[in-house]
N, C-alpha and C positions, 0 to 999 in steps of 0.2 A: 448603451455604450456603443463606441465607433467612430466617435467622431477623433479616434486619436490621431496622434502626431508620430510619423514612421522615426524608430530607431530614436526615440526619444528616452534620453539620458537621467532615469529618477534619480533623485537625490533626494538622502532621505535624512534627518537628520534626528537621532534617538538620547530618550534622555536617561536619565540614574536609572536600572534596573531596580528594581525591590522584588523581596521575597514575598508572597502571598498564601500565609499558614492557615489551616482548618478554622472555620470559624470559633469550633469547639475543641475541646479536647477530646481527641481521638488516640486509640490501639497505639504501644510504642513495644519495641523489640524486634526480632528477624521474622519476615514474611517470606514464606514458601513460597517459590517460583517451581513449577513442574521442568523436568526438561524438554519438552515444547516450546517451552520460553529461552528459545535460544538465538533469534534473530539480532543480532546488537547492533541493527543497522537504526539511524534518524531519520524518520520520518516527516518531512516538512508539507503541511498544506494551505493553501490561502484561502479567505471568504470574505467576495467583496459585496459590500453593503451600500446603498444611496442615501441619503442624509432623510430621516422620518422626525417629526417632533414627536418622540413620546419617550414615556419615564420619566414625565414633568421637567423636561426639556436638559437631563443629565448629562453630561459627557458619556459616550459611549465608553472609553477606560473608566471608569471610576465605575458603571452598570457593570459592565463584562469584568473587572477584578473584584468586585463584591460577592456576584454571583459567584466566579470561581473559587472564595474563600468559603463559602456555604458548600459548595458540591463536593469540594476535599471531605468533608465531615464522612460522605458517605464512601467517597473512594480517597482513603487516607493513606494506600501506596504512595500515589502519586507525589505524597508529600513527603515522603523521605529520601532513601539513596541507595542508588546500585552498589552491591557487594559481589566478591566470590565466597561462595559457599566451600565450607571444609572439602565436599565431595568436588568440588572443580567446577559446579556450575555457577549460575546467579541467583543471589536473594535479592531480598530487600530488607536494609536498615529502615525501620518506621522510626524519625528523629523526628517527625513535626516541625523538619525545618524548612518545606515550602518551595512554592513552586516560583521557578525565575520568570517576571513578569516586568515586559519594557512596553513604554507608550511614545510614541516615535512624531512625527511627522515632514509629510511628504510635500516636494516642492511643487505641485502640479494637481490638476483633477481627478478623479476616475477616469474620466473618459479621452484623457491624455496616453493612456497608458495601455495598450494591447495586449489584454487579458488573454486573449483568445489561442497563443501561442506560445509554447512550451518553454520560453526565455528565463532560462535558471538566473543569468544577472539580473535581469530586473526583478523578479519573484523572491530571489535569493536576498532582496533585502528587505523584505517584508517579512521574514520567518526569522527567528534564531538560529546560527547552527554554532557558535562556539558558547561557549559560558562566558558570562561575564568574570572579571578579574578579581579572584575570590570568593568567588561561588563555587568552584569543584572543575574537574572535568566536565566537559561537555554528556561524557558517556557515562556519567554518576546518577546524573540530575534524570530522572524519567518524564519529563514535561517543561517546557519552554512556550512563551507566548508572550506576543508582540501585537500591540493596536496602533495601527499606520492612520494617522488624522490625514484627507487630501483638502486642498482649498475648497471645494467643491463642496464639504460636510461630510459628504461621504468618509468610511474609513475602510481599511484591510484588517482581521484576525489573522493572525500569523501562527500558527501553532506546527510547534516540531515536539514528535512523540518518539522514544527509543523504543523501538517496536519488541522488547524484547520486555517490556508494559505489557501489552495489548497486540493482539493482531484488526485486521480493517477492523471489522464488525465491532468489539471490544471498542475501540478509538471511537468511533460513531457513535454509538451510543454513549460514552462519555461524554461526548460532542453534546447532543440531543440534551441529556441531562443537566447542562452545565445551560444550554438554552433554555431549556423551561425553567430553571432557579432565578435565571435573570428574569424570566417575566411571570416569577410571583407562582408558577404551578406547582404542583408535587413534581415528583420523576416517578415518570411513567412507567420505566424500566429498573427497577433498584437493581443494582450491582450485584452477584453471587463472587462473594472472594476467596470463598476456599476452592485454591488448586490441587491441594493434596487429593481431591479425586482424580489426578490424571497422575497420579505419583507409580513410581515403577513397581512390579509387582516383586514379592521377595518370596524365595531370588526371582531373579529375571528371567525369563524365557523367549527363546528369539525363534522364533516358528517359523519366518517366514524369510524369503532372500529379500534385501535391500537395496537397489541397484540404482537406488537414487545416489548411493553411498561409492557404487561403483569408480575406478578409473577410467579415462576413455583414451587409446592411447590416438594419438596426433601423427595421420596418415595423407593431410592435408598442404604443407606446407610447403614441399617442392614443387605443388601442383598451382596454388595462388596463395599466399600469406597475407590475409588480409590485417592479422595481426599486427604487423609492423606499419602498419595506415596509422600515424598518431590522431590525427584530423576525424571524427566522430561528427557525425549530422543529426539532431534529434528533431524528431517533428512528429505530430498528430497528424493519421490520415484515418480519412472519414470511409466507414463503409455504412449506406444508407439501409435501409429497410430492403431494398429493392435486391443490393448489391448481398445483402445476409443470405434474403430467401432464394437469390441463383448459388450461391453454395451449397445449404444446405439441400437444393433440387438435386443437386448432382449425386449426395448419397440414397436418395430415395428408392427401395426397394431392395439394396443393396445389402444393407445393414438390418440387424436381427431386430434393432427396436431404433425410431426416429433420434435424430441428433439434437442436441438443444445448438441456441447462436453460440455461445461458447465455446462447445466443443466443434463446430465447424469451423470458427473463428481461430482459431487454438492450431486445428489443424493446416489450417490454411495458409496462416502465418510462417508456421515451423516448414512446411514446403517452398514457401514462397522465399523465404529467408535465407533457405539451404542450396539452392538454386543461384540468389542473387550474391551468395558469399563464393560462388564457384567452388562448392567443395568436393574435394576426393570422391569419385563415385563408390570406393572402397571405405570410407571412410564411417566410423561408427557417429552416428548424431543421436543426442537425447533431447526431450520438453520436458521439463517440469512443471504438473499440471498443479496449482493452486487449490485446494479444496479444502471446504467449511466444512470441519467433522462434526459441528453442534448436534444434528441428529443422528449422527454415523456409529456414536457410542452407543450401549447398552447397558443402563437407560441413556436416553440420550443426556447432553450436562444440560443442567439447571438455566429454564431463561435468567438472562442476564449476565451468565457466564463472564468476568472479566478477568481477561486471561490472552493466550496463545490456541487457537482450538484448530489449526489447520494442519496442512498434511501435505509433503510436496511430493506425489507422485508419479511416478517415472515410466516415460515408452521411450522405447529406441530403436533405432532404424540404420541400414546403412543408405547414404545418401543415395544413392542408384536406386535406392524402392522408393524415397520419397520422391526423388524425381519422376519415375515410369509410369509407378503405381498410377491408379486415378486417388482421385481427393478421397471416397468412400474408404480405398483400404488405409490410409491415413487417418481415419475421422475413428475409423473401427480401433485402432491404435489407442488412440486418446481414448476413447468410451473404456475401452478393455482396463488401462490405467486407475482410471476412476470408477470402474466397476470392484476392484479390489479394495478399495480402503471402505473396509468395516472394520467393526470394533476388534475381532483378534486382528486381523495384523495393526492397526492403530496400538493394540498393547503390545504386540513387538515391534513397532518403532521404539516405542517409548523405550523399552528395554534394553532396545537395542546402543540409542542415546546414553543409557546407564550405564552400561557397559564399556562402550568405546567412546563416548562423547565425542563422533566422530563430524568431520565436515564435508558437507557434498562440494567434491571438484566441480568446476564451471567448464571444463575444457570441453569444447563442441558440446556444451548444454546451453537453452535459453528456458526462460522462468516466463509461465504467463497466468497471469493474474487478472480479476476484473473487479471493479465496482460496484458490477451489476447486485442490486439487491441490498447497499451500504447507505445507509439514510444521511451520508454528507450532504445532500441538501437539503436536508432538514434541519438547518441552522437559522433559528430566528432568535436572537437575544433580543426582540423588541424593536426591531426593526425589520424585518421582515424576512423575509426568504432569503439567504445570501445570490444576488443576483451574478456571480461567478465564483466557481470554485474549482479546486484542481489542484494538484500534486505540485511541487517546487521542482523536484527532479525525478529521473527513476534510479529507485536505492542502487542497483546493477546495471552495467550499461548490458548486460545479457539479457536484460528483461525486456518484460511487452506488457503494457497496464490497459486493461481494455477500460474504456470512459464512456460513462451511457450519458447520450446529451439531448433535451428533447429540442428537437428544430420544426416549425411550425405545424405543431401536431403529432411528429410521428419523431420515433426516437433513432438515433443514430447511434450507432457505435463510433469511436475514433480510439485508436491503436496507436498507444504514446510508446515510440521504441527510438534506439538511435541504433545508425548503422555507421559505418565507414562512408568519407565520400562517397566513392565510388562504387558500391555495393545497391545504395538505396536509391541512385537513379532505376537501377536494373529492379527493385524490390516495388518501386513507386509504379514501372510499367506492368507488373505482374500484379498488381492491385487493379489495375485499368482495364484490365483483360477480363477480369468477370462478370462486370455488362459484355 
């Protein structure tokens, strides 16, 4: 891919949706969601593919919706519908009434099309995000997918997940599974569906403070209001091999035990951020670190776990330390955060959720997440390796999705965030500064 055409206008044109039910008769009645599974945000991803002859020369839709009716059998959530539950959270209704599945096509090639940049309009029409017209809410249906034909032969997998299914890892693997059914293997990974191991304990007990939960009051805005900037710039910037290991150089010897890229990256960002937003040097700022609890429990959950298994843990700072400090006491920050979530406080979250089913303010917090270690590219339905993949948008414009990309040989980071105009010039130059 590359040889596209700048600011080229896809058009895409899709035909009858249909439903796509278990191949078998599968579990019906209300399915236990923990309250973990509280994110009700839609998650959209794409996977683009170059035209292969094989599967005795099949339409890609008709392999990838076959497949998907055989993988329901083993994760038959997916085929029912979001509910509230008596106690105010979410279930699931198991109806067996199937997953929304549209087969589309696109006016142009693959390689018309610049994959390579975070453009929600053009992406945005390769995924699902509303329901079709009498199918349900959008935010009922827990799975949506879309196969984009281009002239080319090539096509796009469009898949929009309500994350309050599945966190990454869970999605991924579902992914994976739904690719080996299409080319004839077993799954690799079976599904573990009972959540009730993450259920609250009775009664609850809240052991520990939650500050992820905290308010932050807004100390910021007589000083520069970036807030009122409606104009938002989103973009991937690349930090190389080279550019990771002079971060993480700078906390060496400093810190009680080595940094991983994540946690440098994490820290880096949240400075660099806080800086380019000209905030309050009074002003209270928090990260919400992203973290896989799969082994953090005790025992840890069951491989295959599909579920919600993550943990947003919280550092805060006021913007004067992030600024002065060096990186190291920032990076120590972020370590410390993620050195606390073990299994007791994981079970007062969870209780804590029980309890107040409360929701974390976003006011002066940003959310960072990463891929790293998510087997999204391990999507072959028989055509091989999806040779592009990546996120539609980022769910929070507060957020930062770190994207592992390998580039001739050696892997790169890029940091999908969006900022304010006039912020991510200032944010772009303070990227530049680490060489």
């Amino acid at each position: 891919m590359g040889n596209y055409v700048e600011n080229y206008d896809l058009i895409v044109k899709k035909w009858e949706p249909v439903l796509v039910t278990p191949a078998e008769e599968t579990k019906r009645g209300i399915y236990f969601l923990s309250n973990v599974d509280e994110d009700e945000n839609l998650v959209r991803t794409i996977y683009c593919y170059h035209h292969k002859k094989t599967n005795g020369g099949q339409e890609a839709g008709e392999v990838i919706k076959n497949a998907l009716s055989k993988a329901l059998v083993h994760y038959y959530p997916l085929a029912g519908r979001l509910i509230l539950s008596p106690e105010g959270g979410f279930a699931v209704n198991c109806t067996g009434e199937g997953v929304v599945f549209i087969e589309a096509e696109a006016d142009c090639g693959l390689d018309d099309v610049d994959f390579s940049k975070p453009d929600k309009a053009t992406r945005g029409k390769l995924a699902a995000f509303d329901a079709p017209d009498g199918m349900g809410n959008k935010f009922e249906i827990p799975l949506m997918a879309q196969v984009t034909k281009f002239k080319c032969g090539g096509f796009v997998l469009g898949i929009s997940f309500n994350h309050v299914l599945a966190d990454g890892q869970a999605a991924a693997e579902f992914i994976v599974s739904w690719a080996e059914t299409a080319r004839g293997l077993p799954i690799s990974v079976p599904p573990f569906l009972d959540r009730t191991i993450l259920k609250a304990r009775t009664p609850p007990k809240i052991e520990f403070h939650h500050s992820e939960f905290d308010p932050i009051e807004d100390k910021s805005s007589a000083v520069n209001d970036f807030s009122n900037e409606e104009i938002m710039v989103y973009k991937y910037l690349k930090f190389t091999p080279q550019m990771i290991q002079t971060a993480k150089s700078k906390t060496t010897g400093l810190l009680t035990k080595p940094c991983s890229s994540y946690e440098a990256l994490s820290a880096f960002v949240w400075r660099a951020r806080t800086r380019a937003l000209n905030t309050a040097p009074d002003q209270l700022t928090r990260i919400l670190l992203v973290v896989n609890t799969r082994g953090r429990f005790e025992p840890p959950l069951p491989k295959g776990y599909f579920g919600n298994a993550i943990k947003y843990t919280a550092a805060t700072c006021q913007a004067r330390d992030l600024v002065d400090q060096p990186l190291s006491y920032v990076v120590g920050l972020v370590q410390e955060a993620i050195r606390r979530v073990n299994d007791e406080h994981l079970r007062s979250t969870i209780d804590y959720n029980e309890i107040r089913r409360a929701i974390r303010p976003l006011g002066f917090t940003y959310i960072s997440s990463t891929w790293s270690g998510l087997a999204f590219g391990s999507t072959n339905f028989g055509w091989g390796e999806a040779i592009s993949t990546g996120p539609v948008e980022l769910p929070v414009d507060e957020g930062i999705l770190f994207l592992p990309r390998q580039e001739k040989g050696k892997m790169c980071m890029y940091a999908f965030m969006g900022l304010p105009v006039s912020a991510m010039g200032n944010f772009e130059e303070l990227v530049r500064q680490i060489n």
